[in-house]
C-alpha positions as CSV (number, residue, x, y, z in Angstrom):
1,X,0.0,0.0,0.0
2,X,1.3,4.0,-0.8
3,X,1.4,6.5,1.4
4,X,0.8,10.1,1.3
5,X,1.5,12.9,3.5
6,X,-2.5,15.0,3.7
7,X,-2.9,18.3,5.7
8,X,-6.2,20.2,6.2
9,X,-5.1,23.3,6.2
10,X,-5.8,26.1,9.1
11,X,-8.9,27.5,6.9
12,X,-10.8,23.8,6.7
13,X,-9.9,23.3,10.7
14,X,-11.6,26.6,11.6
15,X,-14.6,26.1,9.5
16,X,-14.7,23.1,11.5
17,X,-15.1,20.7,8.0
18,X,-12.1,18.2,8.4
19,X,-15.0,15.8,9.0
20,X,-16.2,16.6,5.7
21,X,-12.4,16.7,4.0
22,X,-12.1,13.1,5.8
23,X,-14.9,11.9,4.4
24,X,-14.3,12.2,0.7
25,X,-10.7,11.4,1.5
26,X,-12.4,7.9,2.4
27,X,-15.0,7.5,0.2
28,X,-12.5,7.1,-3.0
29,X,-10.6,4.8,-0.8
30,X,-8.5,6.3,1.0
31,X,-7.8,5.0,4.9
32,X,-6.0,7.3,7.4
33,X,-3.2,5.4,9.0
34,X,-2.6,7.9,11.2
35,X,-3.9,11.7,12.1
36,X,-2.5,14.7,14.5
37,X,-4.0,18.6,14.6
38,X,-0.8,20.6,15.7
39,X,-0.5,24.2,15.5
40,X,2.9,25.1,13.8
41,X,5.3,27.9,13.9
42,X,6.6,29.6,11.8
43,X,9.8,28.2,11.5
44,X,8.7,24.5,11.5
45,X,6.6,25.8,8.5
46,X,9.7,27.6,6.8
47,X,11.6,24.2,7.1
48,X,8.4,21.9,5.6
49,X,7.8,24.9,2.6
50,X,11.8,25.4,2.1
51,X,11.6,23.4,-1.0
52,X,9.3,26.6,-2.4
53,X,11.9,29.3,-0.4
54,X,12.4,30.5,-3.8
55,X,9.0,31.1,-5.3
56,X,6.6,34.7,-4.5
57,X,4.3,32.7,-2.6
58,X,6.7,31.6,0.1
59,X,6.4,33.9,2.7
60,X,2.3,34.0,2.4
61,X,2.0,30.1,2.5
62,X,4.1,30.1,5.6
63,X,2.6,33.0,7.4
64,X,-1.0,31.6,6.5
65,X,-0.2,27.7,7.4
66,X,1.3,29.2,10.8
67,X,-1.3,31.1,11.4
68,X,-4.0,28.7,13.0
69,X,-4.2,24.6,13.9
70,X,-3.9,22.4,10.9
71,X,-4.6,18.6,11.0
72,X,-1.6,16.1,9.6
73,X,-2.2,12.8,7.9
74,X,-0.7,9.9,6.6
75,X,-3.3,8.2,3.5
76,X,-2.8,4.9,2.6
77,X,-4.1,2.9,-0.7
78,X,-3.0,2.1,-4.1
79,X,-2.0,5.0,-6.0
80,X,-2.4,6.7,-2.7
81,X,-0.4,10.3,-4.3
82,X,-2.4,10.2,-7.1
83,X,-5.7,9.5,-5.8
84,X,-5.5,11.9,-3.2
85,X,-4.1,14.9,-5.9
86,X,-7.7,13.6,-7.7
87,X,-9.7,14.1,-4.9
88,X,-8.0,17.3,-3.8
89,X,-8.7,19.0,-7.2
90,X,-6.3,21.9,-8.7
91,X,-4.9,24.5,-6.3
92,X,-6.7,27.2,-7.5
93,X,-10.2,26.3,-6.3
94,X,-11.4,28.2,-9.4
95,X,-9.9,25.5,-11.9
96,X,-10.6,22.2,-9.4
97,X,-12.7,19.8,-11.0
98,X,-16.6,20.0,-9.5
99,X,-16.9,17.2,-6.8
100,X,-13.2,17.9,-5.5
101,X,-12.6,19.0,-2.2
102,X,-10.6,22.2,-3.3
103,X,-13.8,23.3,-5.4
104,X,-16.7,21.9,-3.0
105,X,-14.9,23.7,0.2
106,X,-11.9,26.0,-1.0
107,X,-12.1,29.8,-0.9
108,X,-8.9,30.9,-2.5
109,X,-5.3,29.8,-4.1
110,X,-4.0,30.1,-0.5
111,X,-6.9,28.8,1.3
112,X,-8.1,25.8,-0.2
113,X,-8.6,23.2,2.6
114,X,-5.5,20.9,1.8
115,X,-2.2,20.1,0.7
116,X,-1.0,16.5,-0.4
117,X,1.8,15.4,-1.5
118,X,2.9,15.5,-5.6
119,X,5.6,12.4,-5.5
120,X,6.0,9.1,-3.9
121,X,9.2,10.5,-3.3
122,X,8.0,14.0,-1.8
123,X,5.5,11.5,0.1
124,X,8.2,9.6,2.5
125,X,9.9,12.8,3.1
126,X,6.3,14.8,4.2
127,X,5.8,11.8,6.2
128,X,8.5,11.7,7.8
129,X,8.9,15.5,9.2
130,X,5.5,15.0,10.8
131,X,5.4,11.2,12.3
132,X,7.6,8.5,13.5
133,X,6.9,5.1,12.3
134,X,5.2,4.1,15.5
135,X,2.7,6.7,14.7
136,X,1.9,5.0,11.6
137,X,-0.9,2.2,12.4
138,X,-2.4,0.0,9.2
């Protein structure tokens, strides 16, 4: 079975949906192997994003995902990256495909409910800044 690294992001946690995220998360077949809600700062942020240090939206994403409690997930399937990108939808709610969770629930570029892992590779690395192994139950 994949795994992939899920967050619902500080927006979905104070609109009190990640019941809702979870939900279609699991209904394409997705199981969540294990769940935390922490509330990051600033620099833990920095250190997850650094891949992105470079781009214009750097400083906004990390100021936004530290700004409020976030939940953290590891998803487990087959094709568990690209099956969760699917039921994420685009990052710009506006382009997400209807039935996604970034077009059903997502308000903005920034603050669209979740971010997923894009690799396998990306995946184990996600994973691991957030969870040990015993934190991992399938």
């Amino acid at each position: 079975m994949e795994k992939t690294l899920s967050i619902i992001k500080p927006d979905a946690v104070a609109r009190n949906i990640t019941g809702k995220v979870n939900d279609r998360l699991e209904t394409v077949g997705l199981k969540i192997v294990a769940q935390k809600k922490l509330l990051l700062t600033k620099a833990q942020v920095e250190k997850f994003y650094e891949i992105h240090k470079d781009k214009a939206f750097y400083d906004s994403i990390c100021e936004y995902m530290s700004s409020g409690p976030v939940v953290v997930q590891v998803l487990a399937g087959p094709d568990a990256v690209e099956v969760n990108r699917k039921a994420m939808g685009a990052t710009n709610p506006a382009n997400a495909e209807v039935g996604s969770i970034r077009r059903d629930f997502g308000e903005s570029i920034e603050r669209n409910v979740v971010h997923g892992s894009d690799s396998n590779e990306n995946a184990v690395k996600e994973i691991a800044f957030f969870f040990s192994g015993i934190e991992i139950i399938e």
